[in-house]
C-alpha positions in Angstrom: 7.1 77.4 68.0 8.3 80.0 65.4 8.0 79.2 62.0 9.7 80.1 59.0 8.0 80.9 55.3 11.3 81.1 52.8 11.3 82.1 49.3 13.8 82.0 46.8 14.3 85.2 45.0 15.6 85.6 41.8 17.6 89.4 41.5 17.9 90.6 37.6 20.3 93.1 38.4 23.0 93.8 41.2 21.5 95.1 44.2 22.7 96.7 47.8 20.6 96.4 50.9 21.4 98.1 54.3 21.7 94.7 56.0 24.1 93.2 53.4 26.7 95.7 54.0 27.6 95.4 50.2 26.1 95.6 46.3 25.6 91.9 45.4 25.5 90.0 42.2 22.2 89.9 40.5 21.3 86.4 41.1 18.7 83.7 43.0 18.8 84.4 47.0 16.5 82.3 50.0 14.6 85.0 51.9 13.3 83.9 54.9 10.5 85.6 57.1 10.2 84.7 61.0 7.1 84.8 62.9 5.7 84.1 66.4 2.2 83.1 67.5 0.5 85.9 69.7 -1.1 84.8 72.5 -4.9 85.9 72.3 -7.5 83.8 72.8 -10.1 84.4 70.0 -8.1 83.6 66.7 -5.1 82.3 66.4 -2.4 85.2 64.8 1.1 85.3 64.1 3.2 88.5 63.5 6.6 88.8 62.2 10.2 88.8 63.9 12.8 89.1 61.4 13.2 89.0 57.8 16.8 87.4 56.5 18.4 87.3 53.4 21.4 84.2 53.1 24.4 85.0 51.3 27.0 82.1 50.5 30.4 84.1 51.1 33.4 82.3 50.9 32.2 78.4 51.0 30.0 79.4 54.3 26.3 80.5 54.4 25.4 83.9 55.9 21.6 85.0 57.7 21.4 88.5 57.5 18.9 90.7 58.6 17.2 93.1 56.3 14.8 95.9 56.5 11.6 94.0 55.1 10.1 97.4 53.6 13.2 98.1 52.0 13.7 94.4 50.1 10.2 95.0 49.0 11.2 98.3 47.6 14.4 96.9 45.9 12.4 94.2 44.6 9.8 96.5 42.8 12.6 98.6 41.2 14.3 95.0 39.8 11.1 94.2 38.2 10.7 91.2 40.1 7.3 92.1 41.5 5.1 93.5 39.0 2.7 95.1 41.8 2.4 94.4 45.3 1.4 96.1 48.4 4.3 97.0 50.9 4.7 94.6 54.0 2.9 96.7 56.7 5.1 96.1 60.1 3.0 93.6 61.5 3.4 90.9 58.7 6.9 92.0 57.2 7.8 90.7 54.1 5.1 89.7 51.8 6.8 86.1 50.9 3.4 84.9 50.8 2.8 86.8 48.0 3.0 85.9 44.0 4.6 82.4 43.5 6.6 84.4 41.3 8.6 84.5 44.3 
């Protein structure tokens, strides 16, 4: 099972990320973080396997992958988050973070 915590983001100004290729239009995108269980046997734990932006191009939807550190960084400068630690590279991006998000 690999479950899926998605957020909508809402961008106040044009933005470019690695993994988009492109600037896009400031506007409200789904990012989506993947995880995985571990298998240990004391607790249960999940770490993170991608981190995907969607982009509707051309009347079709688009999962792209993105640098988690680096959306969180883009974030901060838009003003979206406020203050919030980086994703560290076990969890990725922080989606479960503010439900400003």
């Amino acid at each position: 099972m690999t479950p899926t915590l998605s957020r909508f983001v809402d961008f106040r100004r044009p933005f470019e990320l690695s993994g988009l290729g492109s600037l896009q239009w400031a506007g409200t995108y789904r990012a989506e973080k993947g995880e995985e269980q571990l298998d240990i046997l004391t607790v249960a734990a999940w770490r993170r396997t991608d981190t995907d932006v969607q982009l509707e191009r051309a009347g079709s939807t688009e999962h792209l992958e993105v640098d988690p550190t680096e959306l969180h960084e883009v974030l901060m400068r838009d003003g979206v988050l406020l203050y919030c630690a980086p994703p560290s590279s076990d969890t990725g991006l922080s989606l479960d973070m503010p439900a400003t998000l």
